[in-house]
C-alpha positions as CSV (number, residue, x, y, z in Angstrom):
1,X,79.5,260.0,43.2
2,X,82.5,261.8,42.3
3,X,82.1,260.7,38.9
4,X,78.8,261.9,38.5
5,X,79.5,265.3,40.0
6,X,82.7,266.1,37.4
7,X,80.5,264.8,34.8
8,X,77.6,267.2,35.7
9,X,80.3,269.8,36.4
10,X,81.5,269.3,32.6
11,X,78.2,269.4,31.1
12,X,77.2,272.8,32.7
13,X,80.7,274.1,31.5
14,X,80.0,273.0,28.1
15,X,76.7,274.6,28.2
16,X,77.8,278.1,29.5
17,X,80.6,277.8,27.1
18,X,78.6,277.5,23.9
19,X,76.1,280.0,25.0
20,X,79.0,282.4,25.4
21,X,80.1,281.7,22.1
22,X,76.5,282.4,20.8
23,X,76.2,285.9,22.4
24,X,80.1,287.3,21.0
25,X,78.9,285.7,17.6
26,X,76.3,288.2,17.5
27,X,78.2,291.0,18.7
28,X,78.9,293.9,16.6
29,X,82.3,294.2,15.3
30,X,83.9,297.1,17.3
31,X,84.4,300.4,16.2
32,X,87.5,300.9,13.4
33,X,90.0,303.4,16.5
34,X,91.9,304.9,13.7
35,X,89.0,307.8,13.2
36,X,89.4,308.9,16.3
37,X,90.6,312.3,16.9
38,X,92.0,313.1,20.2
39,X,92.4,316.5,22.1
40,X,95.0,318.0,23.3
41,X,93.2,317.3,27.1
42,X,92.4,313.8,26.0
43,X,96.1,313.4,25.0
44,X,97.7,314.9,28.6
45,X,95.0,312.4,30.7
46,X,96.2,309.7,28.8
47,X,100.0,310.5,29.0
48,X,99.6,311.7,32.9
49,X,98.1,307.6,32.7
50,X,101.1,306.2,30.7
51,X,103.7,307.8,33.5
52,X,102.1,306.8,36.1
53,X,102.0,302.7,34.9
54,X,105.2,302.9,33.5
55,X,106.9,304.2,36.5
56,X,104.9,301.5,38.5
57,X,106.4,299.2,35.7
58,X,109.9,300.4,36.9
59,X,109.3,300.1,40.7
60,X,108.3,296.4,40.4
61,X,111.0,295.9,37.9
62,X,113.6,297.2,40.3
63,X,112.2,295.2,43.2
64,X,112.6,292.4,41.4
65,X,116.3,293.1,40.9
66,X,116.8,294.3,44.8
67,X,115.1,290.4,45.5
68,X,117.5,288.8,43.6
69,X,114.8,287.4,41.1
70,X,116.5,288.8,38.0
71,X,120.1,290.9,37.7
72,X,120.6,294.3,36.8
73,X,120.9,293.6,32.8
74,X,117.5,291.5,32.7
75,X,115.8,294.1,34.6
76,X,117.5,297.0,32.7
77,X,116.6,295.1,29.4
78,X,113.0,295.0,30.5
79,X,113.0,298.8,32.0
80,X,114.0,299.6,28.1
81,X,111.3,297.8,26.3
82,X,109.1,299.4,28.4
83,X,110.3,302.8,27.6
84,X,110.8,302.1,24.0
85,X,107.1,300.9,24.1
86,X,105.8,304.2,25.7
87,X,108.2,306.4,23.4
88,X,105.8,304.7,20.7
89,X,102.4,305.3,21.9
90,X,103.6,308.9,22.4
91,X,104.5,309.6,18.7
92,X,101.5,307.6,17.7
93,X,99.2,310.1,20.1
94,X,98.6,307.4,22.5
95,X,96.4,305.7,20.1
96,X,96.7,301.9,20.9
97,X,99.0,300.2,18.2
98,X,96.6,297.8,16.1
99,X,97.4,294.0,15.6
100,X,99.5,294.0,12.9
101,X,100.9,290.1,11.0
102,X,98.1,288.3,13.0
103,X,95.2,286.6,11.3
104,X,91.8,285.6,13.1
105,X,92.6,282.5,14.9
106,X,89.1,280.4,14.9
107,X,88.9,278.0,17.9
């Protein structure tokens, strides 16, 4: 019975999977971000946006330290990348950096 039931289970999964595939296959390809202008408004919501996470980023961060699941470097380390990464979407004007050195992967 159990045997049965994972092998029905599998060909459903299968199924659903392939039809998936079928509908992002015929997808458009998404619009190219770099034409994008932003406002000066647009800009603000979006930096008010990246504060807000990245001081969330640095709360969990620094629980994570007062738990004693990392030490003060590693979580210093971490605080930094995250700062050095919103330092770069700010001189970029919060555009979203693009995938740069990676090639389409085709599973």
């Amino acid at each position: 019975m159990k045997k049965t039931a994972l092998i029905l289970l599998l060909g459903i999964s299968m199924f659903t999977l392939s039809s998936a595939s079928e509908v992002f296959a015929n997808e458009q390809p998404a619009a190219k971000t770099e034409k994008v202008q932003l406002t000066d408004k647009q800009k603000s919501e979006l930096s008010s946006i990246h504060e807000d996470i990245l001081a969330k980023k640095k709360e969990l961060i620094m629980k994570y330290v007062e738990y004693g699941m990392m030490n003060k470097e590693q979580g210093d380390k971490i605080i930094q990348r995250f700062e050095e990464h919103y330092n770069m979407l700010k001189e970029n004007g919060y555009k979203m950096p693009g995938h740069h050195g990676h090639s389409r992967h085709n599973h």
